[in-house]
Phi, psi and omega in degrees: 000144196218081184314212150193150176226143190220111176290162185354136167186115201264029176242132186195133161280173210234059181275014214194103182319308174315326202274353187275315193287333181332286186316285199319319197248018187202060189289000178279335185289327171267165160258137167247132242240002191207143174280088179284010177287317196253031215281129167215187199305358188252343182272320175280353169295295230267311196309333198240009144078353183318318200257013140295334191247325195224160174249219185182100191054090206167356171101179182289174191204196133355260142307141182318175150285131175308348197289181166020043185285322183304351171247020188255349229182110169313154180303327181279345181267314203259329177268343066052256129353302210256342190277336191183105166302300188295351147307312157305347158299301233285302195277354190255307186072030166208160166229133335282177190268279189287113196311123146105015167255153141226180204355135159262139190271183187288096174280004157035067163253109162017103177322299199299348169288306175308286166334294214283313190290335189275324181267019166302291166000279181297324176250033195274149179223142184280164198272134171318309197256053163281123121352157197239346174246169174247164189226140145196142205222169185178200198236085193285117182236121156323120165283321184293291205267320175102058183214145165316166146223136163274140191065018143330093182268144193244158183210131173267111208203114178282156173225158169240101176063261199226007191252133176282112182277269178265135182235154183234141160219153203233168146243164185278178207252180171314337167209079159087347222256199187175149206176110207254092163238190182096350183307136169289137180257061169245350196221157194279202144232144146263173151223113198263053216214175191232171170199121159072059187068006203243106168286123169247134179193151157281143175290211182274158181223134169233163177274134187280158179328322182236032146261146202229329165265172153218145199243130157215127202252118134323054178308126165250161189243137145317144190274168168198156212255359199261125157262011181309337189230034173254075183265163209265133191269308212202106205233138184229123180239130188220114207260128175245196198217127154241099152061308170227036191230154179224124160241152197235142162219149214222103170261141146188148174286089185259127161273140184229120200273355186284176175243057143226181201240099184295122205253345165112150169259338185212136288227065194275341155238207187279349216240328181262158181202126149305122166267289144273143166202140194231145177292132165264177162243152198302327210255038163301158176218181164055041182266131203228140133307097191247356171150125227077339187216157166249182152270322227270343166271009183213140177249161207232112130291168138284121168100024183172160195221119178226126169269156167242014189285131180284135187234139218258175199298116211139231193209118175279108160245142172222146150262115137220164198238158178196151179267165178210157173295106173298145160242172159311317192220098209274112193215147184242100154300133186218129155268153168254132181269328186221178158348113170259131161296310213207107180210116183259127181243138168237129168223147203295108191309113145202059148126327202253184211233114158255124166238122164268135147229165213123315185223186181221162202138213199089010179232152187335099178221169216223122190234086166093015179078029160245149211240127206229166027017086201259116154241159181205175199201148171214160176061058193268114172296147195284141180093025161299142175242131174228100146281134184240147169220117195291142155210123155319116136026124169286318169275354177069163170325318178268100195246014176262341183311302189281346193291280176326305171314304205279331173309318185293324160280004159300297188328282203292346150314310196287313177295331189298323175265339169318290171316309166291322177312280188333315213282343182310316195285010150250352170196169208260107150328123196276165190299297183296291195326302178311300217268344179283340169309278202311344175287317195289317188304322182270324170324289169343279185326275181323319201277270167316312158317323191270312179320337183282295157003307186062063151257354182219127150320168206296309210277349178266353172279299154305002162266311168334301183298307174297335175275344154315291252285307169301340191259319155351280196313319232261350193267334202266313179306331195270002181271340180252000000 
């Protein structure tokens, strides 16, 4: 069996509309790795990924090369480039403008970020003592015992974009060490090994402009079979509601308090173990990866989400979102799987009605200039049951539509019995007419109750109701 660990890699995509608000109200959950008051052009070349594609005097990559770009290409043209490529598709009437590349897609970088990079650009000079090769090397140490390991195989495996080119492998030395050198800077890097069943691997690595080594020391772990120190630090469920959709993104923070790297007790194939596991609602759909989980690490149930991702001693995080159908009546069932220190559910205030039990809380507060419905909790035992519940609008949002509707049939109620009262006082009402009114009249009555209730959908509640609401007139008319 060949679990997996992926070490750190503080990149994810930002492909969900929720995850942008993610960012916004909860910018503490990643670390940041750069001071952006003091940010400068070699920091925003490596932050906005440029140097995933291009180098700077070092040959073609993905993309040209870079140097001395400022003279092939105006400032304005080059800047241009960072903010949006298809103008320049646009203003060329070809795609791409550099022959035997391809399309850059839009990277929708900040202007003033584009200034600080185009004059990175322009004024980079290359260092007398660069290296013409990349080496990169580091050290694999047991973390459980705290000891080197020896006779390892490390594996290396190059890319051009997504397509895998070479792959190389070494063992470590007596004390640990590995060492790749001779590297092309045209190309990504992996880095691979497995220890005690356990697959350890990196993300892609390219060498930055003025860099030429890279030093990365491996930890590996003993494996354990115990989830007794597997807690939940911090779990944030954050529900927004757009007009017949619920998109739900769900963070959480996991500790493994042990110094081994806990790999799971049970066995769902042969190639797999549960590790993690978190509740859905059955009828989610649209379910997305935001960091921490895959599709190749993560399995989709009904009613539930289990990573097989193995989890190493430290702090886990994971994101991910997934969508629902809105109803009348919306409801999120939550079990707690493990120890929570801390669990905040937010749902968006506009218009619809929210409840949580489970937790405490409800009331309004305003996040990134946006207005929630917040409950929390803290220190929640495993098997805590948390419902949550949506309830639509009795009228949806133009509720003045209905307002006026209902005057108008107050009206032609109010003339209708006026009328009748008068014709009374010259003859007798017939019986049976008076009494199938007053049936249809409780019909109604009965009719609404259930709808308030969310025992009948919205759309089978208004057809009912208008063929009461007419045979009611048509019954009150034939009386007058």
């Amino acid at each position: 069996m060949s679990l997996k660990i992926t070490y750190p890699n503080y990149f994810f995509k930002k492909n969900f509309r929720i995850v942008l608000l993610i960012i916004f109200i909860f910018p503490l959950f990643f670390i940041s790795e750069t001071n952006a008051q003091h940010i400068s052009g070699k920091e925003l070349f490596l932050s906005n990924r440029c140097a995933n594609c291009h180098t700077i005097g070092r040959g073609k990559f993905v993309g040209p090369d870079l140097y001395k770009v400022s003279k092939r290409y105006s400032k304005q043209e080059i800047i241009t480039w960072m903010l949006n490529s298809q103008d320049i598709y646009k203003q060329k009437n070809k795609m791409p403008v550099n022959e035997g590349y391809p399309p850059m897609p839009p990277m929708n970088v900040a202007p003033q970020q584009a200034e600080l990079i185009y004059d990175y650009l322009k004024d980079f000079k290359i260092s007398k003592g660069r290296l013409k090769k990349g080496i990169i090397k580091g050290i694999v140490k047991n973390d459980t015992l705290k000891e080197e390991i020896n006779g390892l195989d490390v594996k290396l495996t190059s890319y051009l974009g997504d397509i895998s080119r070479d792959e190389f492998s070494i063992k470590t030395d007596s004390k640990g060490q590995y060492v790749f050198k001779d590297l092309n800077w045209d190309r990504a890097y992996v880095i691979s090994l497995i220890f005690k069943g356990v697959e350890y691997g990196t993300g892609k690595m390219i060498f930055s402009p003025e860099q030429s080594t890279r030093t990365l020391d491996l930890p590996v772990f003993d494996t354990s079979t115990d989830d007794s120190l597997i807690i939940l630090d911090s779990s944030h469920v954050i529900i927004q509601i757009y007009e017949d959709r619920v998109s739900v993104a769900e963070l959480s923070v996991f500790r493994n308090g042990s110094n081994s790297v806990y790999i799971g007790s049970n066995d769902i194939t042969n190639e797999k173990r549960e590790t993690l596991r978190f509740n859905i609602p059955k009828n989610a759909d649209a379910i997305q990866f935001h960091h921490g989980l895959s599709e190749e690490t993560a399995i989709i149930n009904i009613g539930e989400l289990i990573s097989t991702q193995s989890v190493q001693p430290g702090i886990s995080r994971v994101i991910f979102s997934y969508e629902l159908p809105i109803t009348r009546i919306t409801q999120l069932n939550r079990k707690i799987n493990y120890l929570t220190i801390s669990q905040l559910v937010l749902v968006s205030d506009n218009g619809y009605k929210a409840h949580v039990e489970g937790l405490e809380g409800g009331e309004s507060v305003e996040m990134n200039n946006q207005k929630f419905f917040k409950w929390s909790g803290d220190d929640l035992k495993k098997g805590h049951d948390i419902k949550i519940t949506i309830t639509k609008p009795l009228f949806g949002d133009d509720i003045t539509k209905w307002l006026i509707l209902l005057g108008v049939i107050m009206i032609i109620i109010v003339s209708v019995s006026y009328s009748t009262l008068l014709k009374s006082k010259k003859q007798d009402p017939s019986s049976d007419s008076k009494e199938k009114r007053d049936s249809l009249i409780k019909e109604i009555a009965k009719l609404d109750d259930s709808y308030e209730a969310g025992d009948i959908e919205e759309s089978e509640y208004r057809k009912l109701r208008e063929e009461k609401k007419n045979k009611l007139i048509f019954l009150t008319n034939k009386q007058v």
